[in-house]
C-alpha positions as CSV (number, residue, x, y, z in Angstrom):
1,X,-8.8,64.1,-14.6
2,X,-6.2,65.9,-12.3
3,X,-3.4,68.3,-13.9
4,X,-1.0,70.2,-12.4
5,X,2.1,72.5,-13.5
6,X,5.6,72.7,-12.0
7,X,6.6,75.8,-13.2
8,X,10.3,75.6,-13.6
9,X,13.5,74.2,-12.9
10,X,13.4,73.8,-8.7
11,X,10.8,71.1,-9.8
12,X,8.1,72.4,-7.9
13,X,4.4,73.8,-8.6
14,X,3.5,77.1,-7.8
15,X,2.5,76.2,-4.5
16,X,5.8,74.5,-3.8
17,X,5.2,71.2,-3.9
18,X,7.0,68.1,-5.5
19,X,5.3,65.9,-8.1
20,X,4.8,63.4,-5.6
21,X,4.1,65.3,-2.6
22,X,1.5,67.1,-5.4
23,X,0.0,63.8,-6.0
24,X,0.1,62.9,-2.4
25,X,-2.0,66.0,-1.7
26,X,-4.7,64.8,-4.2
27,X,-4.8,60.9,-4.4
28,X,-7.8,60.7,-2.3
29,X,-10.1,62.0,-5.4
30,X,-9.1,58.8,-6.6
31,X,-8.9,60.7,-10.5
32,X,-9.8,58.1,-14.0
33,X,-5.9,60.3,-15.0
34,X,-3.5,62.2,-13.0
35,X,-1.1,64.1,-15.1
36,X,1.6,67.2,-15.8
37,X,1.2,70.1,-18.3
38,X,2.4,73.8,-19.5
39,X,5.3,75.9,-18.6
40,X,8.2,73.1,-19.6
41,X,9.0,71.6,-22.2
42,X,9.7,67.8,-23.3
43,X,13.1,68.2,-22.2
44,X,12.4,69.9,-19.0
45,X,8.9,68.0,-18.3
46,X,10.6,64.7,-18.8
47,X,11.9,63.8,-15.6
48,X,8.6,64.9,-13.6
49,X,6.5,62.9,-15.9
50,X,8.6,59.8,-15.2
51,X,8.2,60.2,-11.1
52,X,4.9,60.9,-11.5
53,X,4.5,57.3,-13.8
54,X,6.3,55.7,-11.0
55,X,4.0,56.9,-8.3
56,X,0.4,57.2,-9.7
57,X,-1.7,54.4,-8.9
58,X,-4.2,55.7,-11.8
59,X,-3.5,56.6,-15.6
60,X,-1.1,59.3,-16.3
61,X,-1.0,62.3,-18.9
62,X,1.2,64.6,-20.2
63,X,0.6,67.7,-22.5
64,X,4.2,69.6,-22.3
65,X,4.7,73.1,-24.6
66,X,6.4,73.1,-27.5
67,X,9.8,73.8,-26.1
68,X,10.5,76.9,-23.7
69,X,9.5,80.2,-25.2
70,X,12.0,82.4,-26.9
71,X,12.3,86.1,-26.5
72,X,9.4,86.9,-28.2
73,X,7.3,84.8,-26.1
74,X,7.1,82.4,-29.4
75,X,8.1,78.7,-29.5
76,X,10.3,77.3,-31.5
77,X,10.2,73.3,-31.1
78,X,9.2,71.6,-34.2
79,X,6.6,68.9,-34.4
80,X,8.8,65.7,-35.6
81,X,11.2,66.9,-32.9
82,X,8.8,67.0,-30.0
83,X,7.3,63.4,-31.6
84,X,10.4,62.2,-31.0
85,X,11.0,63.0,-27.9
86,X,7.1,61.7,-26.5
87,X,8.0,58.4,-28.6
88,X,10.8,57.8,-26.1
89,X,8.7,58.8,-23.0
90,X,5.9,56.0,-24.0
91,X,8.9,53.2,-24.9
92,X,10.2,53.9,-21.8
93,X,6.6,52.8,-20.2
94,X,6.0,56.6,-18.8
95,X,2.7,57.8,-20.5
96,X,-1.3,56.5,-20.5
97,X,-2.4,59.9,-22.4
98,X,-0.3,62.1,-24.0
99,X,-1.2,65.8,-26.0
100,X,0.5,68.9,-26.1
101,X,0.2,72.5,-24.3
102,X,1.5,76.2,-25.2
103,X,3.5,76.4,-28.4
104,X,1.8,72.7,-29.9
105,X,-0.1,73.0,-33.0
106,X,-2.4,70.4,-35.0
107,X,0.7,69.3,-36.7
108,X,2.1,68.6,-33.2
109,X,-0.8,66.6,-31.8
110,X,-0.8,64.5,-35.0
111,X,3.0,64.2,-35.3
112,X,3.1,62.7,-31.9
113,X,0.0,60.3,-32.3
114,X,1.7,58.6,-35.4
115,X,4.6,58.6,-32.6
116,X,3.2,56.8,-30.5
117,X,0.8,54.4,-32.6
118,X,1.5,51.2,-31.3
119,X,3.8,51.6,-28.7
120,X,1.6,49.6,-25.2
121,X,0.0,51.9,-22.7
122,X,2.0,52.7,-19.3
123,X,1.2,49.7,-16.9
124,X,-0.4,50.5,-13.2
125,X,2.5,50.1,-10.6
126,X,1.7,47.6,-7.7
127,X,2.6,50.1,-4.6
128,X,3.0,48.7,-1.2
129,X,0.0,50.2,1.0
130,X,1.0,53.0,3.0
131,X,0.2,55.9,5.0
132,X,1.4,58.7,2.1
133,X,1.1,62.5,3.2
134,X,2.4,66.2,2.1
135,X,3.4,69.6,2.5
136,X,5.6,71.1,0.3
137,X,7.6,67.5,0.4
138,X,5.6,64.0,0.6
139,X,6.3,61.9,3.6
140,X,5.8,58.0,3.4
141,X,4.9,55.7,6.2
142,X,5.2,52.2,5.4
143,X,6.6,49.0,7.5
144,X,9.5,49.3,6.8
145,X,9.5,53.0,8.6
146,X,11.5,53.9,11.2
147,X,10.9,56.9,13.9
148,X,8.4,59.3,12.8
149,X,8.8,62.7,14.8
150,X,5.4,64.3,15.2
151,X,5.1,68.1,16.9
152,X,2.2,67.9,19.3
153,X,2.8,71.6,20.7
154,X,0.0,72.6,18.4
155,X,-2.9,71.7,21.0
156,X,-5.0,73.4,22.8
157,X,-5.2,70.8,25.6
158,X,-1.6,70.1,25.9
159,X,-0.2,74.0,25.5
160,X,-0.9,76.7,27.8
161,X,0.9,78.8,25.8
162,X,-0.9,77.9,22.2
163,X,-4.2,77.8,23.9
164,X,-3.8,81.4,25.2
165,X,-2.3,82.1,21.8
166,X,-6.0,81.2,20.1
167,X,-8.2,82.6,22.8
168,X,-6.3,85.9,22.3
169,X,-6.8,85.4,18.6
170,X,-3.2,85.9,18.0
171,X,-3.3,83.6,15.5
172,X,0.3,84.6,13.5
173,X,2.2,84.0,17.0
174,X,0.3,80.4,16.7
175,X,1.9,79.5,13.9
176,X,5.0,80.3,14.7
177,X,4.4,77.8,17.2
178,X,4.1,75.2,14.6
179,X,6.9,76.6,12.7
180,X,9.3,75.9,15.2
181,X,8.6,72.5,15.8
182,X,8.9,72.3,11.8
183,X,12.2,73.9,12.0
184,X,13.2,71.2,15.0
185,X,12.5,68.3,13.1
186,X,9.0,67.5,13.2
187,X,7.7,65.7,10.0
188,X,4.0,66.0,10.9
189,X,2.1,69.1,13.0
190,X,-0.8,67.2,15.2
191,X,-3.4,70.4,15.4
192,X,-5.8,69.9,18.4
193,X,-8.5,72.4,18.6
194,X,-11.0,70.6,20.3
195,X,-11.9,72.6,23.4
196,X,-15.0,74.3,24.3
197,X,-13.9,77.4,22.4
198,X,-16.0,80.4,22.6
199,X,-16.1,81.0,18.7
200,X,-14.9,77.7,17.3
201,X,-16.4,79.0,13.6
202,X,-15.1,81.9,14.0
203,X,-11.3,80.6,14.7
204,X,-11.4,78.2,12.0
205,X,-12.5,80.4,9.5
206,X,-10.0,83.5,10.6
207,X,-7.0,80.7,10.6
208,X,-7.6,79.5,6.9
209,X,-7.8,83.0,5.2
């Protein structure tokens, strides 16, 4: 079971990501659930829980708060209000699991069950296969894909200038590197270290801290 958290209104989770470039990022665990919890509440959450029903090829969950915190870092949304608003999420086909996070009480969770009772579970979509990636945004390759620009400059075999770059250990100036294929369009960095470095180890493991 796979939850994340998009932490307020840009959408995003703390690292940045989109729901589905966040799903992208973590399909391959192939989770029993993949869901959405904390920081937002039904009304917020909503929309993220519906892309996330559209994409997920497994079961999804969603445990919002109880509304957005007032100013005394209390909540204020109501159970039958909240049950309410989950009843719409599973009519509209969006939810396999549903509970609740900050703010949600006992009287919440059982508000919400009696919401839901009877209502049929979220179906699995039928997605076309494809190649589906991420960064911050998620990038799907599929047939039907056109042109897909991919920096190469990242390679030790093909750049003078980025393998001098890693052999000097300069690895900040290396990135920049990538960054500015990035910033020219690329939708995917190809990283080629394989060269009989000196201190392979040692390069991968400075370059990931």
């Amino acid at each position: 079971m796979i939850s994340g958290t998009i932490t307020d209104a840009s959408g995003r989770t703390l690292s940045g990501q989109t729901t589905e470039a966040f799903y992208n990022s973590l399909r391959h665990a192939e989770a029993l659930c993949f869901g959405l919890n904390c920081a937002l509440g039904p009304d917020e959450l909503r929309q993220y829980v519906q892309e996330l029903s559209r994409i997920a090829e497994c079961y999804v969950t969603a445990h919002p708060n109880a509304g957005l915190p007032n100013a005394f870092g209390e909540y204020d949304l109501d159970a039958d209000t909240m049950a309410a608003q989950i009843r719409e999420w599973a009519e509209s086909g969006f939810l396999n699991i549903v509970g609740g996070c900050c703010g949600t009480t006992p009287e919440h969770i059982a508000a919400m069950s009696r919401a839901v009772a009877g209502l049929p579970p979220r179906k699995l979509p039928e997605l076309p296969v494809a190649c589906r990636l991420s960064g911050p945004e998620p990038l799907t390759i599929g047939d039907d894909s056109l042109f897909v620009n991919v920096g190469e400059r990242t390679n030790v075999t093909g750049s003078a200038k980025f393998k001098r770059l890693i052999k000097e250990e300069k690895y900040s100036e290396a990135l920049d590197v990538a960054r500015q294929q990035v910033e020219s369009g690329a939708q995917i960095i190809d990283i080629n270290m394989d060269e009989g470095c000196s201190t392979p180890k040692r390069r991968w493991c400075v370059s990931s801290t």
